[in-house]
VMD Tcl script that draws the C-alpha trace (Angstrom):
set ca {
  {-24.84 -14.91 -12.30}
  {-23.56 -18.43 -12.18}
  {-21.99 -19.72 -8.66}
  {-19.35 -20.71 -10.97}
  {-19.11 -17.34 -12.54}
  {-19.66 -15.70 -9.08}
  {-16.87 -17.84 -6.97}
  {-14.17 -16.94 -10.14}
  {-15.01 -12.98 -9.61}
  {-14.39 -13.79 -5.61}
  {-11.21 -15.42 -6.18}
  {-9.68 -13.67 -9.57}
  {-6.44 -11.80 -8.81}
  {-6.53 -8.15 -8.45}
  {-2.94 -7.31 -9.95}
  {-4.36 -8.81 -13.09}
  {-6.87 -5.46 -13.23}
  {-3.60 -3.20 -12.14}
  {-1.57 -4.30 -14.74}
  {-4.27 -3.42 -17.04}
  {-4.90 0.14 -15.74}
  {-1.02 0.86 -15.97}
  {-0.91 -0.79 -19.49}
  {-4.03 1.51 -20.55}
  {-1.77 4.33 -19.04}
  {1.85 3.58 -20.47}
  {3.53 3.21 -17.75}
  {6.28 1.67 -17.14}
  {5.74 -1.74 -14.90}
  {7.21 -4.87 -14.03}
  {5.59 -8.12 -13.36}
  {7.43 -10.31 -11.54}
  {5.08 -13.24 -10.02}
  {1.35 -13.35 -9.46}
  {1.59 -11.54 -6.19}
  {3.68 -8.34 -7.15}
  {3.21 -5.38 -9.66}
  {5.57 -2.50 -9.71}
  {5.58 0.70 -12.04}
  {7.35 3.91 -12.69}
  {5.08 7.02 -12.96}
  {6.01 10.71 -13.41}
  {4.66 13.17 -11.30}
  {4.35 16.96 -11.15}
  {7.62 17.02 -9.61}
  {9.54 13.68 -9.51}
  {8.52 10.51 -10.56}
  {6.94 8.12 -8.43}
  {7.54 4.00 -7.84}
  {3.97 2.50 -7.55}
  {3.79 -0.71 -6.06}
  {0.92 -3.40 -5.80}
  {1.17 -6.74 -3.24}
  {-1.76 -8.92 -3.06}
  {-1.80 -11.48 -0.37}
  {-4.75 -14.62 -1.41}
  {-4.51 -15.68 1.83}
  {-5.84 -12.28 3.49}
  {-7.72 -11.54 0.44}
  {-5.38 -8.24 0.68}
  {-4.02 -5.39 -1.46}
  {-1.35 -3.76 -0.15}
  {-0.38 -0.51 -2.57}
  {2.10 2.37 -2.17}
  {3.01 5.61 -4.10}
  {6.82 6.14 -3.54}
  {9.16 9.48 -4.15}
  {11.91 8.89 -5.90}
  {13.53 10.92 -2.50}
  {15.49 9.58 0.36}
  {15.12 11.53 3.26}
  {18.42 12.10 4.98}
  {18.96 10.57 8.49}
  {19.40 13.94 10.03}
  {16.16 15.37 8.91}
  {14.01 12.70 9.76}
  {12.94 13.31 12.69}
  {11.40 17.13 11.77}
  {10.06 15.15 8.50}
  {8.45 12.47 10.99}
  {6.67 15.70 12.40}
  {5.66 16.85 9.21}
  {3.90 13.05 8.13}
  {2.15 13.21 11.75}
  {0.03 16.47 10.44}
  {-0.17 16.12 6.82}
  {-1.95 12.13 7.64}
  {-4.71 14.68 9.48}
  {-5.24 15.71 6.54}
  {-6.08 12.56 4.83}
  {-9.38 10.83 4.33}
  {-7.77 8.05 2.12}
  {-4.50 6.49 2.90}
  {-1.99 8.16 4.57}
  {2.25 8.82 4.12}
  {4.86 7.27 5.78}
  {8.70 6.58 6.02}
  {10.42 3.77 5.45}
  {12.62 3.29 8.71}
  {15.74 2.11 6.75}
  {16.07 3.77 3.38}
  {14.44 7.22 4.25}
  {11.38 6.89 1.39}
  {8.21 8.79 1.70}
  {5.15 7.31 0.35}
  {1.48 7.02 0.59}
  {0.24 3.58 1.85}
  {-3.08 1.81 1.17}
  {-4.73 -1.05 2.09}
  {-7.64 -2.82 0.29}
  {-9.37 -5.89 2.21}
  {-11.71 -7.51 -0.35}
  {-12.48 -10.83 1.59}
  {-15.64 -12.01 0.95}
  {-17.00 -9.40 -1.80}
  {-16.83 -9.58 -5.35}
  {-12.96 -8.47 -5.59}
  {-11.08 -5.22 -6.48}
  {-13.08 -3.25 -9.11}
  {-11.24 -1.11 -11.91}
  {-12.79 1.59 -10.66}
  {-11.20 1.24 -7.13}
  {-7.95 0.50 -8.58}
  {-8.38 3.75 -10.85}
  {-9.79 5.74 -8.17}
  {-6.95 4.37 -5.82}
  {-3.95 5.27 -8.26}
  {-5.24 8.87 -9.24}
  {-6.06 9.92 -5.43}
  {-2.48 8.27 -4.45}
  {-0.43 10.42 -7.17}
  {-2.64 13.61 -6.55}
  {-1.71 13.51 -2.87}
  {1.93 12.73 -3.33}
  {2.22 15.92 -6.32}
  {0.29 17.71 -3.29}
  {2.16 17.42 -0.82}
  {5.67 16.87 -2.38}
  {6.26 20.87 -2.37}
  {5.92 20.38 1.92}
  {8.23 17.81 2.25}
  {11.23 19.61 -0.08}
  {10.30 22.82 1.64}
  {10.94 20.87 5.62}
  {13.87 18.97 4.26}
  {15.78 21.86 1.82}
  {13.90 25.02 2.25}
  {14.02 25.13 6.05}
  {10.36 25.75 6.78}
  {8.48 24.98 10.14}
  {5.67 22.32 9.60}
  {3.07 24.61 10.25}
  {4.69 26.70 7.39}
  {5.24 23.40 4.58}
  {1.12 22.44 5.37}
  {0.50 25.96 4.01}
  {2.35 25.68 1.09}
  {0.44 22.20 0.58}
  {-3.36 23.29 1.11}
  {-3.03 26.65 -0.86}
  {-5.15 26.12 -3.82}
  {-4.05 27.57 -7.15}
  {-6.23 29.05 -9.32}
  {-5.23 29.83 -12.98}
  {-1.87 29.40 -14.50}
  {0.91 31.13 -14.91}
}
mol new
graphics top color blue
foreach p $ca { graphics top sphere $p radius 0.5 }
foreach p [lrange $ca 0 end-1] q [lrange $ca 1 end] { graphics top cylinder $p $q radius 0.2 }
display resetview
């Protein structure tokens, strides 16, 4: 490989290898500069706002999986509880809620400085981890918020593993 070819891999735009992994998927998405990529997904059980930011100057992706749910004031602080054990859980990422509208969502970061850039492998492996966590753990968030379980209770519900269908 060329330094040429080599220094254009370094410095290529990894929202240009998003958009085509949510094209190749049929997603909804939006555009709307070189920096931002936003699409609508739908999940087991709501559908989900996924969001790309890459920063050149950091050599940064920023992604997030948001619910289409906004926690209520009242029950945030129970649901706070909740993120604090369910992020133990996580090797890859981890939830959080936004401080002024309520969202949940699961938040990565990707640092690519000095490699060879985002692969669409990462990016792939990145989007189906984020939406199998959030349709895994969406049942323990309703279940805090509108079902009235404990934490300990909503983390069962989560890491029970179902086998067969109904």
């Amino acid at each position: 490989m060329s330094v040429m070819q080599l220094e254009r891999l370094t410095t290529s735009n990894p929202l240009d290898i998003a958009e085509q992994l949510v094209t190749d998927r049929d997603w909804l998405f939006d555009r709307p500069d070189d920096v931002e990529l936003v699409a609508e997904v739908s999940g087991n059980w709501c559908n989900y706002r996924i969001w790309f930011a890459w920063q050149p100057d950091l050599e940064g992706l920023i992604f997030s999986c948001a619910y289409d749910t906004k926690i209520p004031e009242k029950n945030r602080a129970r649901m706070h509880e909740l993120l604090a054990s369910v992020n133990e859980k996580m090797w890859l990422g981890h939830f959080d809620m936004g401080s002024e509208d309520g969202m949940i969502m699961f938040r990565h970061a990707l640092l690519l400085r000095g490699g060879l850039g985002a692969t669409p492998e990462q990016l792939e492996d990145l989007l189906d981890i984020a939406i199998t966590e959030c349709n895994r753990f969406f049942p323990a968030f309703q279940s805090v918020l509108w079902g009235g379980n404990t934490v300990s209770e909503a983390l069962q519900i989560a890491m029970l593993d179902t086998v067969g269908e109904a």
